[in-house]
C-alpha positions as a printed NumPy array, in Angstrom:
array([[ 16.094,   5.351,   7.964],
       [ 15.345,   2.092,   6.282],
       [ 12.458,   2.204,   3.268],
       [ 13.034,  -0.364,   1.382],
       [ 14.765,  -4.018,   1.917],
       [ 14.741,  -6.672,  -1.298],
       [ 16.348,  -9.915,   0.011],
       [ 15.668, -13.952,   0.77 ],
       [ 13.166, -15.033,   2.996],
       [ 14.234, -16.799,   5.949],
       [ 11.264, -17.262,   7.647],
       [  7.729, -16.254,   7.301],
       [  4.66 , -16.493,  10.15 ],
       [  1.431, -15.202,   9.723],
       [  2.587, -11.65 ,  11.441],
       [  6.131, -11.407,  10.458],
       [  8.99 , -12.441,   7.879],
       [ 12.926, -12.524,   8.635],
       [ 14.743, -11.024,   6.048],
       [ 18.006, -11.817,   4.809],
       [ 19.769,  -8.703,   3.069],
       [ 23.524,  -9.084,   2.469],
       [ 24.636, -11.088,   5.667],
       [ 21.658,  -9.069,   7.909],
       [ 18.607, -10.811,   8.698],
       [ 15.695,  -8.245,   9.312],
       [ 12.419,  -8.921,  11.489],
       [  9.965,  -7.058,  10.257],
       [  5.927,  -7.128,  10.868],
       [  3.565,  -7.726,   8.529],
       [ -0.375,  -7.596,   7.497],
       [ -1.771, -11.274,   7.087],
       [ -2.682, -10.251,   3.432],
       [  0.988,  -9.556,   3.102],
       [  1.967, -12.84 ,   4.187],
       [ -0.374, -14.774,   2.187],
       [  1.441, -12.754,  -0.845],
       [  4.495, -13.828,   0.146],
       [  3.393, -17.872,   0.644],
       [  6.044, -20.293,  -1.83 ],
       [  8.12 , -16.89 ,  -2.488],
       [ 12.344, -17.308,  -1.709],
       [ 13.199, -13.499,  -2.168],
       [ 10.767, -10.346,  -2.153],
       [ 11.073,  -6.538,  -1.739],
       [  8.849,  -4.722,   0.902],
       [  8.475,  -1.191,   1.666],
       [  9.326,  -0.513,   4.952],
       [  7.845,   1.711,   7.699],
       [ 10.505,   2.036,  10.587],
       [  9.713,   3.191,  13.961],
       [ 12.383,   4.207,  16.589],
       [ 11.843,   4.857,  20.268],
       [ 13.935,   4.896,  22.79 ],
       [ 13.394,   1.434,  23.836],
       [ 12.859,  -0.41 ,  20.304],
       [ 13.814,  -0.009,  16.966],
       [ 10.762,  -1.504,  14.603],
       [ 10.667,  -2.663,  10.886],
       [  6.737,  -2.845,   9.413],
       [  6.964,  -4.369,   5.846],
       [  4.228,  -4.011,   3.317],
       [  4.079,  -5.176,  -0.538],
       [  3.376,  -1.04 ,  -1.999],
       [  4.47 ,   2.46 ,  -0.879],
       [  0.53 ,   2.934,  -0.978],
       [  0.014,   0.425,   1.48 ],
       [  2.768,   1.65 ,   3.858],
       [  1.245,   5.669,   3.638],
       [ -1.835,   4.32 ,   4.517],
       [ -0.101,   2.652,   7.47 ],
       [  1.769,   6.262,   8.757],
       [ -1.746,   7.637,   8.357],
       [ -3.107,   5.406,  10.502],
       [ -0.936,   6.072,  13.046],
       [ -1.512,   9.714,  12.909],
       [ -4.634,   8.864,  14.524],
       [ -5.217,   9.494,  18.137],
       [ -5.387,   5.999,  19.384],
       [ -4.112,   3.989,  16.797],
       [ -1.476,   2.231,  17.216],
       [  0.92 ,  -0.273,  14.958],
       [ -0.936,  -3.016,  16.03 ],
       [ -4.552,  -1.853,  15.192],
       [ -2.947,  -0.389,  11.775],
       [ -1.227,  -3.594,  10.78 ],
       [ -4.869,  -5.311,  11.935],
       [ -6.773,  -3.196,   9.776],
       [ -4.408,  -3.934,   6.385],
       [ -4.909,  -7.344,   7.253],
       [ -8.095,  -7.591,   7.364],
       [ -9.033,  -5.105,   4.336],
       [ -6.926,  -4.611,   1.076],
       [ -5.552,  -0.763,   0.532],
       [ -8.542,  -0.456,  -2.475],
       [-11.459,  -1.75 ,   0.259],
       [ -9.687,   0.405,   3.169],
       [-10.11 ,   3.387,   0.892],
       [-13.741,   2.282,  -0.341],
       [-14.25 ,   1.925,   3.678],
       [-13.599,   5.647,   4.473],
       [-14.865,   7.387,   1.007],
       [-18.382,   5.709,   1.63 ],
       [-18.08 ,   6.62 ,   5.629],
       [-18.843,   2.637,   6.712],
       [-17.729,   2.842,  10.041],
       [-19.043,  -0.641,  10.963],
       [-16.634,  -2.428,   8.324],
       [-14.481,  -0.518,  10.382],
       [-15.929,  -1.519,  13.783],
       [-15.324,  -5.258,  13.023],
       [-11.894,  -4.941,  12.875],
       [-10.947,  -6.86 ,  16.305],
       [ -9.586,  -3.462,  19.   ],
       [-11.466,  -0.884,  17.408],
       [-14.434,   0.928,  18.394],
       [-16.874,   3.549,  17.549],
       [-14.733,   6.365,  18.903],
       [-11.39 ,   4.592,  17.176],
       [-13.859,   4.147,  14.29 ],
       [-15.172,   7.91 ,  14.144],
       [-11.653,   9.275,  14.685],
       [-10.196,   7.41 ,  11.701],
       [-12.946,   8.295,   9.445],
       [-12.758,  12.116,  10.4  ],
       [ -8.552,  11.996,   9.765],
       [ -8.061,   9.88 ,   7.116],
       [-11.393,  11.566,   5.249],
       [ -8.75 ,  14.235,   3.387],
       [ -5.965,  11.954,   3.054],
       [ -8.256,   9.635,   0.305],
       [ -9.571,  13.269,  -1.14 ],
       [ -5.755,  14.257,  -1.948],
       [ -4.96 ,  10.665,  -3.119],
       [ -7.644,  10.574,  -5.335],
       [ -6.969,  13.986,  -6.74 ],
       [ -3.156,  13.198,  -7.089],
       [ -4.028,   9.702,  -8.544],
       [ -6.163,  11.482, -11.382],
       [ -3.227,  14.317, -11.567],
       [ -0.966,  11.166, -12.964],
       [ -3.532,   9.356, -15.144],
       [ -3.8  ,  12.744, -16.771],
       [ -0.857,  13.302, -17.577],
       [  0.294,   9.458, -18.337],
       [ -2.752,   9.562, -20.809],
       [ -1.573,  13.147, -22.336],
       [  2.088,  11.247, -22.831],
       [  0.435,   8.257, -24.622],
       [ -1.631,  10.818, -27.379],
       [  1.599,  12.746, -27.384],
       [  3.661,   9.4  , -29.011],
       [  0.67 ,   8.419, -31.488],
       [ -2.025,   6.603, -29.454],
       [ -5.727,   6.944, -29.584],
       [ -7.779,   7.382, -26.359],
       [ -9.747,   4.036, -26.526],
       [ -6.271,   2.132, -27.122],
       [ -4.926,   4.011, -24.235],
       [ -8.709,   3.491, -21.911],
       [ -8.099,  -0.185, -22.841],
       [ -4.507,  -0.875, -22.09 ],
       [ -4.514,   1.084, -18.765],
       [ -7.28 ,  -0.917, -17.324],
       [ -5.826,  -4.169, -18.103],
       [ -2.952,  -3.32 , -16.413],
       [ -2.105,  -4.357, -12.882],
       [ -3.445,  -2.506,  -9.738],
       [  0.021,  -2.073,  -8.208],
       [  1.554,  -0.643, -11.321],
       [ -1.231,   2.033, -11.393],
       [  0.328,   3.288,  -8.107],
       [  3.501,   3.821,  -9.519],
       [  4.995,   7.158, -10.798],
       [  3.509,   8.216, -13.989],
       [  6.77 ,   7.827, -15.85 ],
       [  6.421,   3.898, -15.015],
       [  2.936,   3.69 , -15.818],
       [  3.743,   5.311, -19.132],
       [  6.471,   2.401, -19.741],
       [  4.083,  -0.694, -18.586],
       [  1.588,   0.595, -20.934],
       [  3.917,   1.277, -23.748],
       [  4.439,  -2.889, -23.25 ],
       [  1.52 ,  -3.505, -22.919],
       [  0.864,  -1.044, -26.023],
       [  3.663,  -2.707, -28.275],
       [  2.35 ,  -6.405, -27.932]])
């Protein structure tokens, strides 16, 4: 099972990028948002979502591991398929997808082009838990990356301050990496 490829790009379209890893060029789908990241970029790394059946063999690519759950969620939904998940990340960044379901806005979700209200409804309803236990697991590590920052000497409005200037992908990481981009941050 593939997860992750880091190599050259070869060739980019709105929709997809071509990979080169080692000798192996990969196609792999993409959101548009992800492809406007990638715009005047030679090499990148995505996280990778690959789907076998028995008559293809698929590579999805997407910037964070966040991004890519949200994805396998999505597809956990009765009638949601990779192309209306890829068209929702394109159209709404993982932060406004997850503002989307916590405030129930099922029209933002409507205008997404192939959904809707019973697509709509169904998402909502599955993918209601899946932001409560992210939320609740993102607070678990802020916890505990803030209890490792007092433990090595640092007050809390040092540590407030330093975690919210960091960047939004970083805060997805494990809280052992958090605790190291802060501690640069920190030591500037």
């Amino acid at each position: 099972m593939i997860v992750r490829l880091k190599g050259n790009i070869e060739k980019l379209l709105p929709t997809s990028v071509e990979i080169e890893v080692n000798g192996i060029t990969y196609f792999i789908e993409i959101s548009l948002l992800t492809s406007i990241e990638l715009q005047n970029k030679m090499q990148t790394t995505l996280e990778i979502a690959q789907i076998i059946r028995e008559d293809s063999n698929l590579l999805y690519g997407f910037l964070t591991k966040q991004e890519r759950d949200i994805f396998l969620q999505l597809l956990k939904v009765n009638g949601v398929g990779s192309k209306i998940a890829l068209m929702i990340l394109s159209s709404y960044s993982v932060e406004q997808f997850l503002n989307i379901i916590q405030t129930n806005n099922i029209s933002a979700l409507k205008n997404v082009k192939g959904i809707g209200i019973k697509v709509a409804g169904k998402i909502m309803l599955e993918l209601t838990g899946y932001t409560q236990t992210l939320q609740s697991s993102d607070t678990a590590n802020m916890q505990l990356v803030n209890e490792a920052l007092i433990a090595l000497g640092f007050k809390d409005s040092q540590i407030s301050q330093t975690l919210q200037t960091l960047d939004k992908n970083i805060l997805t990481l494990s809280p052992n990496e958090i605790v190291k981009a802060a501690l640069k941050s920190l030591g500037k």
